[in-house]
N, C-alpha and C positions, 0 to 999 in steps of 0.2 A: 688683875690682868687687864692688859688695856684691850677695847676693840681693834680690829683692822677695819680701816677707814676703804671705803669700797664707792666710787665715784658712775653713776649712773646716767650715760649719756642718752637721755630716750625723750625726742620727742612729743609723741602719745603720751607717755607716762605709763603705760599698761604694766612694764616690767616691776615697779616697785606697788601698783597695784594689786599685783598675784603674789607676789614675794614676799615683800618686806615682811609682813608682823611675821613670814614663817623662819625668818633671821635674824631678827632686830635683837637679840640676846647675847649674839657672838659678836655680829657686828653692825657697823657704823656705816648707813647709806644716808649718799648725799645727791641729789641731784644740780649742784647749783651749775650753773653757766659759765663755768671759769673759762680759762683762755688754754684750751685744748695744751698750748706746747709749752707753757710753761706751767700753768695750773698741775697739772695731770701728774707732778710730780712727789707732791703732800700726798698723796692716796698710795695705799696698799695695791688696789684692785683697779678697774676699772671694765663697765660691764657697756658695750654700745650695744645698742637696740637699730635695727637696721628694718627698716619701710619700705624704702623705696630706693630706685636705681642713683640718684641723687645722694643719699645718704652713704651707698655703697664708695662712693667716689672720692667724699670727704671724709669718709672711711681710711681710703688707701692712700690719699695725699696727707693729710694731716696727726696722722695720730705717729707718736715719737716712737723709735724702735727702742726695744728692751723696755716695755709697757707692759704689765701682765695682764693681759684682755683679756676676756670673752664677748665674744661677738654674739650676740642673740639674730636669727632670722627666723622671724614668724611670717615668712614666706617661701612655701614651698621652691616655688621658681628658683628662686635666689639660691635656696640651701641648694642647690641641684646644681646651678652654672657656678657657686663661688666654692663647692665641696675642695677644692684645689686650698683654701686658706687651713684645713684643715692641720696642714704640712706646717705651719710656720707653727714654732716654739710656744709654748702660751696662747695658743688661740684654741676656742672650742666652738662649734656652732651647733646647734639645736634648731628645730623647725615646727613648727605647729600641728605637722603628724603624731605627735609625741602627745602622752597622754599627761597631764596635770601633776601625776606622781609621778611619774618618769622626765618630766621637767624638774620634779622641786630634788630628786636625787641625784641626779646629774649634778644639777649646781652645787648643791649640800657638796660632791664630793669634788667641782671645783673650789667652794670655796673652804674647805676645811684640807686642801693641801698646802701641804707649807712650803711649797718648793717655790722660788719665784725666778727672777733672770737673768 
C-alpha cells in the first residue's frame, strides 16, 4: 500500500518537528518549496503552518480551492479572529492551547480520513 503524500507548508519547521516520526508509517511528508498553484497538486494533503499575519494572507490569496488542507495556528490570536475558516470544506484549525496529545489525535484523525474534495 502506497503512502499518502502529505506537503508541509511551515516556515519554522516546528510542525514536522513534533509530528513527523509520530506518522512517517502511514505517510509521506515533504516539505519541499514547490510552486504553491501548480506544485500542490502531486500531494494527497497539504498541512500550512501559519506565524504570522503575513503568512495568514498568502494563506488566503494563493493556495488553489478543492486542496485538502489543514491550516495549523500556533497562535492563539489568530485561532480567535480566523475561527470563521473553520466553515470552509477541508479545513481544520488547532491552536497552541491544546495539549501535545490532543494535537497529535486530532491530526491522527485528520489524517486517517479518507474523505477528500
Amino acid at each position: 500500500m502506497q503512502k499518502e503524500r502529505i506537503l508541509v507548508l511551515d516556515k519554522q519547521g516546528i510542525f514536522l518537528k513534533m509530528f513527523r516520526r509520530r506518522f512517517k508509517e502511514k505517510f509521506d511528508f515533504s516539505e519541499d518549496s514547490v510552486s504553491k498553484k501548480d506544485g500542490i497538486k502531486v500531494f494527497d494533503r497539504v498541512v500550512y503552518v501559519i506565524y504570522d499575519k503575513l503568512e495568514v494572507l498568502d494563506f488566503l490569496s494563493n493556495t488553489p480551492k478543492n486542496t485538502n488542507i489543514l491550516v495549523c495556528l500556533f497562535n492563539k490570536q489568530f485561532y480567535k479572529s480566523l475561527s470563521f475558516l473553520e466553515e470552509i470544506n477541508s479545513l481544520i484549525l488547532f491552536d497552541e492551547s491544546k495539549t501535545r496529545y490532543e494535537m497529535v489525535k486530532e491530526l491522527a484523525f485528520y489524517f486517517e480520513n479518507k474523505a477528500t474534495v
